[in-house]
C-alpha positions in Angstrom: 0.0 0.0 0.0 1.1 3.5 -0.6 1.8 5.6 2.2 0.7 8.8 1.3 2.7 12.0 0.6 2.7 14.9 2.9 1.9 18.8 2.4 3.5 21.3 3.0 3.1 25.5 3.0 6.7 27.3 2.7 6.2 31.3 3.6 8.3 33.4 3.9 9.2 37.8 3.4 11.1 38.3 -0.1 14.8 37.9 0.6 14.7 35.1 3.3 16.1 32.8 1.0 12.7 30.6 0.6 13.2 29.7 -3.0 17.3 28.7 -2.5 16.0 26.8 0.4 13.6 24.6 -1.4 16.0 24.3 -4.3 18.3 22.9 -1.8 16.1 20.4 -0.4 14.8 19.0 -3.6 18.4 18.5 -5.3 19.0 16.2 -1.5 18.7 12.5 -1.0 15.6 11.5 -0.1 13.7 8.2 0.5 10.6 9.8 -1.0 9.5 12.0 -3.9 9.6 15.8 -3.2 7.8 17.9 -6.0 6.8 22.0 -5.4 3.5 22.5 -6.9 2.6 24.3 -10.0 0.0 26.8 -9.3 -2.4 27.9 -11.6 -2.4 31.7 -13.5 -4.2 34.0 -15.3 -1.4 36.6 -16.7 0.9 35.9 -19.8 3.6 33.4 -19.6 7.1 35.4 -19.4 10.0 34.4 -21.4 11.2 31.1 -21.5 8.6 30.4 -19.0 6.7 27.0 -19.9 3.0 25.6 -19.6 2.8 23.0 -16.7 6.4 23.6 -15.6 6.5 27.0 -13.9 3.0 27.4 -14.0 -0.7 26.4 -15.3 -1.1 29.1 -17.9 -5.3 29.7 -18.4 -7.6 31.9 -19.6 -9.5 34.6 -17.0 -13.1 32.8 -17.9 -11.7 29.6 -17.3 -9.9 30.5 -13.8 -13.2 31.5 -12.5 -15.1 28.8 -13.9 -12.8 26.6 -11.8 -13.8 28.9 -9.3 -17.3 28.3 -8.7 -16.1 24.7 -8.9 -14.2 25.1 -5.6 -11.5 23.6 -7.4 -8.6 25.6 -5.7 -6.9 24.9 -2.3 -6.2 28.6 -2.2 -6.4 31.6 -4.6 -5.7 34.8 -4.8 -5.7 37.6 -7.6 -3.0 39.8 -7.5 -2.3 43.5 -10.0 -5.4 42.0 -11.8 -4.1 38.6 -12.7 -5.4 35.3 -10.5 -2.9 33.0 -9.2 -4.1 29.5 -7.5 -3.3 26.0 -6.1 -5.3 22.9 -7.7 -7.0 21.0 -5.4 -7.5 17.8 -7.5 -3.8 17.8 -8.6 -2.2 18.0 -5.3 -4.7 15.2 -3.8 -3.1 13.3 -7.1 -0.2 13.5 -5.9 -0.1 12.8 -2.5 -1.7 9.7 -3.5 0.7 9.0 -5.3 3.2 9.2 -2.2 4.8 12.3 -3.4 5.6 15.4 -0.5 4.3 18.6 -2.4 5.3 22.0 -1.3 3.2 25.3 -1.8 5.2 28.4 -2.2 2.6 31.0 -1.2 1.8 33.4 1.6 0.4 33.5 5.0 -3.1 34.3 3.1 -3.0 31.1 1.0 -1.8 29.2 4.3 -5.2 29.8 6.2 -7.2 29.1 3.2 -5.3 25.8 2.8 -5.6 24.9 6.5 -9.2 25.4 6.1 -9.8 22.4 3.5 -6.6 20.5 5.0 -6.1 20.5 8.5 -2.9 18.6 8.8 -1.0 20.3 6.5 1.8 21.4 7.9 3.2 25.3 7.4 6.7 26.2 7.6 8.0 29.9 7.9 11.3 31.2 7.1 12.1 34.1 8.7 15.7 35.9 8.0 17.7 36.7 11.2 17.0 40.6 11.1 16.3 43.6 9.4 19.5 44.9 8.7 20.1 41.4 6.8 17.2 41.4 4.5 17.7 44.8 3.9 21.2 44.0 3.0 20.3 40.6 0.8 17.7 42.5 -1.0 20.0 45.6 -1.8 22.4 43.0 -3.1 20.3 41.5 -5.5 20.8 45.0 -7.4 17.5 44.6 -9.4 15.6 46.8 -7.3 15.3 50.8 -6.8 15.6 52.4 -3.3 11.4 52.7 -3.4 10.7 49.5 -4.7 13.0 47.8 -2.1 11.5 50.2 0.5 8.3 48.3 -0.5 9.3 45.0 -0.1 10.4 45.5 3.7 7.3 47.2 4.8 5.6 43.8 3.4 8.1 41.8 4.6 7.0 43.4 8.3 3.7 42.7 7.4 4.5 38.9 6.5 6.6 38.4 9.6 3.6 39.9 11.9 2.0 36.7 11.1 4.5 33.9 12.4 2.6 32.5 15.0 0.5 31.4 12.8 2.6 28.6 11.6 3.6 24.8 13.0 7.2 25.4 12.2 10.1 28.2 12.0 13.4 28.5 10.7 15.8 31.1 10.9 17.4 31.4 7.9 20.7 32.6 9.2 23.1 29.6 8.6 22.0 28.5 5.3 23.4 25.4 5.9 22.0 24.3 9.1 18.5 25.8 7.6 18.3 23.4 5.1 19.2 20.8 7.5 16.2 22.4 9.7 13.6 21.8 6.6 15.3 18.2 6.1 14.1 17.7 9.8 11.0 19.0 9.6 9.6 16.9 6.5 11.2 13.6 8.2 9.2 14.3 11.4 6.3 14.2 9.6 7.2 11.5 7.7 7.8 9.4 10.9 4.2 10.2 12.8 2.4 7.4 13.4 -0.2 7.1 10.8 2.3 7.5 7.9 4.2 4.4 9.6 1.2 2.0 10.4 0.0 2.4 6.8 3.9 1.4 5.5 4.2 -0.9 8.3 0.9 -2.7 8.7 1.8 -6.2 8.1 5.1 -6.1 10.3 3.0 -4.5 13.0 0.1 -7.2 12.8 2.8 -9.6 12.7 4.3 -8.8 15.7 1.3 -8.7 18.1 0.0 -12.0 16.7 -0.9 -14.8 18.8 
């Protein structure tokens, strides 16, 4: 029998090193699959960006069909454009005994927690202010304004940490992926997950 898969929410303020972190823990060793979900969009498909890769590219109409078909986990629109997490294609793959992670914010988490109660939310917070501000300056992409922006957001995001089952402090970037390794093999090692791998040993051993 398949044991199945496990979700999890990754959130995190723009510059705490979410997306490296993830990259990280896919490219590890691991007894089980670990995918990242691809969420669902309304706006245009950048360059070199590809259908069912980095994202579900659809039509408005046909995002809010899906919509009224309560077929998102979570969704959200966002400068006009909708951006959202299949329900039916996560549930695939958990079946499938796959660990999916959602990259999305501490909105998306409490919609998510509403339909799945045991998913289990991870936030990734960077050691101060002075440090964000500093990795996000040193991307050099951004003007003063727009990085001014992303720290009064990233206070906003941080405001809500309590609201998650997990948190790591993405200080040591090392010992932080270490952290995530952690937390997906404690969840991986709770008892249902190992009664449904290890029925038959367990119905061996309390035989008469």
């Amino acid at each position: 029998m398949t044991v199945p898969g496990n979700l999890f929410i990754l959130s995190a303020p723009s510059g705490a090193g979410k997306s490296s972190l993830i990259s990280a823990l896919l490219k590890s060793e691991s007894p089980r699959p670990l995918e990242v979900s691809v969420s669902t969009t309304t706006r245009d498909p950048r360059p070199g960006e590809v259908d069912g890769q980095h994202y579900h590219f659809v039509a408005k109409k046909e995002f809010e069909q899906q919509i009224s078909q309560n077929h998102f986990y979570e969704y959200a629109e966002v400068f006009g454009n909708y951006y959202g997490t299949s329900e039916k294609a996560i549930d695939e793959q958990l079946a499938k005994g796959i660990d999916v992670f959602l990259d999305i914010d501490w909105q998306g988490a409490q919609q998510v927690r509403l339909k799945k109660p045991e998913v289990t939310t991870i936030f990734i917070a960077p050691p101060s202010k002075a440090e964000l501000e500093k990795r996000l300056k040193g991307r050099g992409q951004d003007s003063d304004e727009v990085i001014a922006g992303r720290m009064a957001q990233a206070q906003s995001e941080c405001s809500h940490y309590q609201e998650f089952d997990y948190i790591i402090v993405n200080d040591d970037f090392d010992q932080a992926v270490e952290d995530l390794k952690t937390i997906v093999n404690n969840q991986r090692l709770k008892r249902d997950q190992q009664v449904t791998k290890y029925q038959a040993m367990f119905d061996e051993l309390i035989a008469d």
